[in-house]
C-alpha positions as CSV (number, residue, x, y, z in Angstrom):
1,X,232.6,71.9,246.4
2,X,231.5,74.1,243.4
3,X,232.1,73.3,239.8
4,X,234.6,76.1,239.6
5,X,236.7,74.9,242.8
6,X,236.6,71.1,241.4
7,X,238.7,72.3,238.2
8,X,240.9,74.1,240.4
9,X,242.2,71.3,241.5
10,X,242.9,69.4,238.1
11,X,246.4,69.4,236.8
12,X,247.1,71.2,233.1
13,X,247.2,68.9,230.2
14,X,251.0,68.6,229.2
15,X,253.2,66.4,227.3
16,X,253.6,64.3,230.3
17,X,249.8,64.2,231.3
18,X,249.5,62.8,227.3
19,X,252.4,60.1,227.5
20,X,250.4,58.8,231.0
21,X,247.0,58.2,229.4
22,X,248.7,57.2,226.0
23,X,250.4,54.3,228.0
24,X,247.6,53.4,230.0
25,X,244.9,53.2,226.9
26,X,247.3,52.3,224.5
27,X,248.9,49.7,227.0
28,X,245.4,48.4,228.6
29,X,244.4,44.4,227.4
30,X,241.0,44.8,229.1
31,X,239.2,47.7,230.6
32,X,235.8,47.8,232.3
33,X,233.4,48.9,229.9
34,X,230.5,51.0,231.2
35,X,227.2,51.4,228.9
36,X,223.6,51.9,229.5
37,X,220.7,48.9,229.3
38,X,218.1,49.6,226.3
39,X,214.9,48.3,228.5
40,X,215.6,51.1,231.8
41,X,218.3,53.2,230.8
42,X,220.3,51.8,234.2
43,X,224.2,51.7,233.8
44,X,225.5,48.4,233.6
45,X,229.5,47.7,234.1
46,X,231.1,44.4,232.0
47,X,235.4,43.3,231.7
48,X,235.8,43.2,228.0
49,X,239.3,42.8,226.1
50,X,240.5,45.7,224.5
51,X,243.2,46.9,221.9
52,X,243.6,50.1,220.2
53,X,243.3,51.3,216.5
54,X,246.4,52.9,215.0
55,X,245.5,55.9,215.7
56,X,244.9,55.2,219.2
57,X,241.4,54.7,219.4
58,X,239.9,52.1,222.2
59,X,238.4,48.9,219.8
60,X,236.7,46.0,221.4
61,X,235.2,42.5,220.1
62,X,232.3,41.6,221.5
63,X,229.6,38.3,220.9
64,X,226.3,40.1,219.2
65,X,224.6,37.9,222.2
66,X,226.1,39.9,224.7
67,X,223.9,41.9,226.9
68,X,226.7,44.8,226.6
69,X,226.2,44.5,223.0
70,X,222.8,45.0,222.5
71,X,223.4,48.0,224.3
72,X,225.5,49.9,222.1
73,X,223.5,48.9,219.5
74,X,220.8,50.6,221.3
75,X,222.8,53.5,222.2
76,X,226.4,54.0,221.3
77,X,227.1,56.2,224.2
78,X,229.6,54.4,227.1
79,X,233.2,54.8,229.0
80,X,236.0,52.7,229.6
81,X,237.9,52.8,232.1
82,X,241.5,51.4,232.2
83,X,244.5,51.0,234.4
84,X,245.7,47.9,236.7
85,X,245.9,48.6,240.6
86,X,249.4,47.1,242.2
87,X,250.5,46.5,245.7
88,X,248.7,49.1,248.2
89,X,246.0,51.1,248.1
90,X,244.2,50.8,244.7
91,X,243.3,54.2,244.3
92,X,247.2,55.0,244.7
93,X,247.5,53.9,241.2
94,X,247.1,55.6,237.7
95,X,243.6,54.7,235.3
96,X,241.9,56.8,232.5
97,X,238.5,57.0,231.8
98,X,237.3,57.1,228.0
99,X,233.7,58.9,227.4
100,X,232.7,57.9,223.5
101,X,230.1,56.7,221.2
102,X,230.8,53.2,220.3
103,X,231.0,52.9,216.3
104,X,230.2,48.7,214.9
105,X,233.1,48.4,212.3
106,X,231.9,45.8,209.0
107,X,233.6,42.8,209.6
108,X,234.7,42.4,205.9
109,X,236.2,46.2,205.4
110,X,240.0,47.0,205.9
111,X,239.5,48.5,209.0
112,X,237.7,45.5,210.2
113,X,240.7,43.2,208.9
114,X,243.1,45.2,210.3
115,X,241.8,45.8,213.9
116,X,241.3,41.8,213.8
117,X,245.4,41.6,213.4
118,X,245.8,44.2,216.1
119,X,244.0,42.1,217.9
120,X,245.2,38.7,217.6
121,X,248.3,40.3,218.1
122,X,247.5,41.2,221.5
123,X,245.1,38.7,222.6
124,X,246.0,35.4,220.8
125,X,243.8,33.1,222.6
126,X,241.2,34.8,220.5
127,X,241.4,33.2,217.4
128,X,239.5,30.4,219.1
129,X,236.4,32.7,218.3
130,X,237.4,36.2,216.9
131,X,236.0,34.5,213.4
132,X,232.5,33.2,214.5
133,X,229.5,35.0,212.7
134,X,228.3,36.4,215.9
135,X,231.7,38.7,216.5
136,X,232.2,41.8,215.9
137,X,234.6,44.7,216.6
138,X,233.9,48.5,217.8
139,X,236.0,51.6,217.8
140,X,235.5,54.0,220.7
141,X,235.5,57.8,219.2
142,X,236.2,59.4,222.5
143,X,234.7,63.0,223.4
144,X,236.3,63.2,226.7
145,X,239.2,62.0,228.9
146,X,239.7,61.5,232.6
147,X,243.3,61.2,233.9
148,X,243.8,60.3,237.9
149,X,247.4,59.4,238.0
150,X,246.9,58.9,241.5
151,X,246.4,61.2,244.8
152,X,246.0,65.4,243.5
153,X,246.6,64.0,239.8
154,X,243.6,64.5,238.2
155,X,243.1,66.0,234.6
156,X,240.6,66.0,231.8
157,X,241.7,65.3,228.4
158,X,240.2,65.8,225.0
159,X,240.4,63.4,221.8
160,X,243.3,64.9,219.8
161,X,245.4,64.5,223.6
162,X,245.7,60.4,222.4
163,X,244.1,60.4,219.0
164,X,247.1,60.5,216.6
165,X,247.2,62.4,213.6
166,X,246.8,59.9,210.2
167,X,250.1,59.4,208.4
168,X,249.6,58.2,204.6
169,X,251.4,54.6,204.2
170,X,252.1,54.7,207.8
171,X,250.1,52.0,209.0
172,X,251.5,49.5,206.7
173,X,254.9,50.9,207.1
174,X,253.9,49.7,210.6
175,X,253.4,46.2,210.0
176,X,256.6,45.4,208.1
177,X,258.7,47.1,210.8
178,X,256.6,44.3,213.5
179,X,257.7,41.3,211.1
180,X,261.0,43.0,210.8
181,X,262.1,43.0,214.4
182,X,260.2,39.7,215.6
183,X,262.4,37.8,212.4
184,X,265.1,39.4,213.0
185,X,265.7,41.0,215.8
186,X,264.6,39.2,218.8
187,X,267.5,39.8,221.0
188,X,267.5,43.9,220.4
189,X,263.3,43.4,221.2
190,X,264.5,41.6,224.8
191,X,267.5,45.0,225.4
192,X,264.3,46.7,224.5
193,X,262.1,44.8,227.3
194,X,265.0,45.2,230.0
195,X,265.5,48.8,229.5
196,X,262.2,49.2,230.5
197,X,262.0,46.9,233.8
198,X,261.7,43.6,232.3
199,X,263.6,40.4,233.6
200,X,262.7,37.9,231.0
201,X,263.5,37.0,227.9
202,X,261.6,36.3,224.9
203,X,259.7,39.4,224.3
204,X,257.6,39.9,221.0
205,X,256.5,42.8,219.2
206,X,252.6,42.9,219.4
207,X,251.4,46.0,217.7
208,X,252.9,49.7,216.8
209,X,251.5,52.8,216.3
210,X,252.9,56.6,215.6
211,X,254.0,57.2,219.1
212,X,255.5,53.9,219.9
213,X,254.8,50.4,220.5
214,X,253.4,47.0,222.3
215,X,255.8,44.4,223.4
216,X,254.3,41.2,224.4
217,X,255.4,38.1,226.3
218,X,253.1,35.4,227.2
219,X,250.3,37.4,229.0
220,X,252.4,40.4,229.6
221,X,252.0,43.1,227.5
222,X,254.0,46.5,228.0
223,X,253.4,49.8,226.2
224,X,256.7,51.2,225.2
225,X,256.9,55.5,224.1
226,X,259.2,56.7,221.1
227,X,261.3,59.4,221.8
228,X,261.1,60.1,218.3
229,X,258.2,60.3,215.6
230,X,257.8,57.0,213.9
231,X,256.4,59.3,210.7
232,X,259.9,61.8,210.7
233,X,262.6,61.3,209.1
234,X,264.1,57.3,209.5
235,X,260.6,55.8,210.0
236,X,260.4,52.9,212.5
237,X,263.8,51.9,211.8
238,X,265.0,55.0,213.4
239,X,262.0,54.6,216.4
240,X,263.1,51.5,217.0
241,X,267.0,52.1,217.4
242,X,265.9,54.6,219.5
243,X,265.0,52.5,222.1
244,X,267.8,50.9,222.2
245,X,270.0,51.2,225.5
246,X,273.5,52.9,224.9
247,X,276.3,50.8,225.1
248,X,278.6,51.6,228.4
């Protein structure tokens, strides 16, 4: 099969082919991170935990010891790939793969303080070692996307498909809204959780970004899409009534 017959076959990008690999990234606690050794240049494959930036971006945390991370030192180039096979065949269900240069964020910055409360929010076992001096955290800038939503699903994304757009303020607007609706709200956050499948009770908000949110439960996480812009007009307040099931 030729080049040119091989992109014949992928789907167009579309607001649907977005909201997939949004929710799989943006939804993923771990992915298999793919990078290559500094001493052959030979891929090497490891499971690493993973969040996302506000924007969207893939960030890890990583021991400086580990062989995976001397090798972004070495070269920043890697993938990710993302996306939890269920009953059946494995390849019957949806993953992403995220192409990128690795980028070491300063521990001590803002935007190494605040991808350390995304991810403590996520993964909060962690704080058993997120602060040791050998830590450290890395945002994925991703060139290129690949999509297989399963069997004749494929497409190829690009950055600005699930990078966000910044929002001035938004970010922060973000983290009150969180504390907001985990104080407050717990029972709409559970109406939340059971519109979209859940059973149990006792949901949590975990993290938010523009396009919607992370609701987490013991070591369940689910990704949940705003039918609205959290930056329009209402802010979160208005995202997050939007979720909301309509009374009967």
């Amino acid at each position: 099969m030729t080049d040119e017959q091989a992109n014949l076959l992928l789907q167009p990008v579309d607001e649907d082919t977005r909201h997939a690999a949004r929710v799989l990234i943006r939804g993923a606690r771990f992915g298999a991170l793919a990078v290559r050794r500094p001493e052959d240049g030979f891929p090497t494959i490891s499971r690493s935990l993973c969040t996302t930036d506000f924007l969207g971006r893939p960030s890890l945390l990583f021991s400086h010891l580990a062989s995976h991370s001397k090798a972004l030192e070495a070269d920043g180039r890697c993938s990710l790939l993302v996306g939890e096979p269920g009953k059946g065949d494995p390849l019957a269900h949806p993953r992403l793969s995220v192409s990128g240069h690795a980028r070491i964020v300063d521990r001590s910055s803002e935007e190494g303080e605040r991808l350390r409360t995304r991810f403590l929010a996520r993964h909060p076992k962690a704080a058993l070692y997120i602060d040791f001096p050998d830590f450290r955290f890395a945002v994925i800038e991703p060139s290129a996307l690949s999509l297989n939503g399963g069997f004749g699903r494929a497409s190829e994304l690009k950055a600005s498909d699930v990078v966000d757009d910044p929002a001035e303020g938004l970010e922060d607007a973000a983290g009150r809204a969180i504390a907001h609706m985990n104080e407050d709200h717990a029972d709409a956050i559970d109406r939340i959780a059971h519109a979209a499948g859940a059973k149990e009770t006792g949901w949590r908000v975990a993290t938010a970004d523009r396009k919607g949110c992370e609701i987490i439960r013991s070591d369940r996480l689910m990704r949940i899409e705003f039918p609205i812009d959290a930056a329009g007009e209402g802010g979160y307040r208005a995202a997050f009534v939007s979720l909301l099931p309509k009374a009967d």
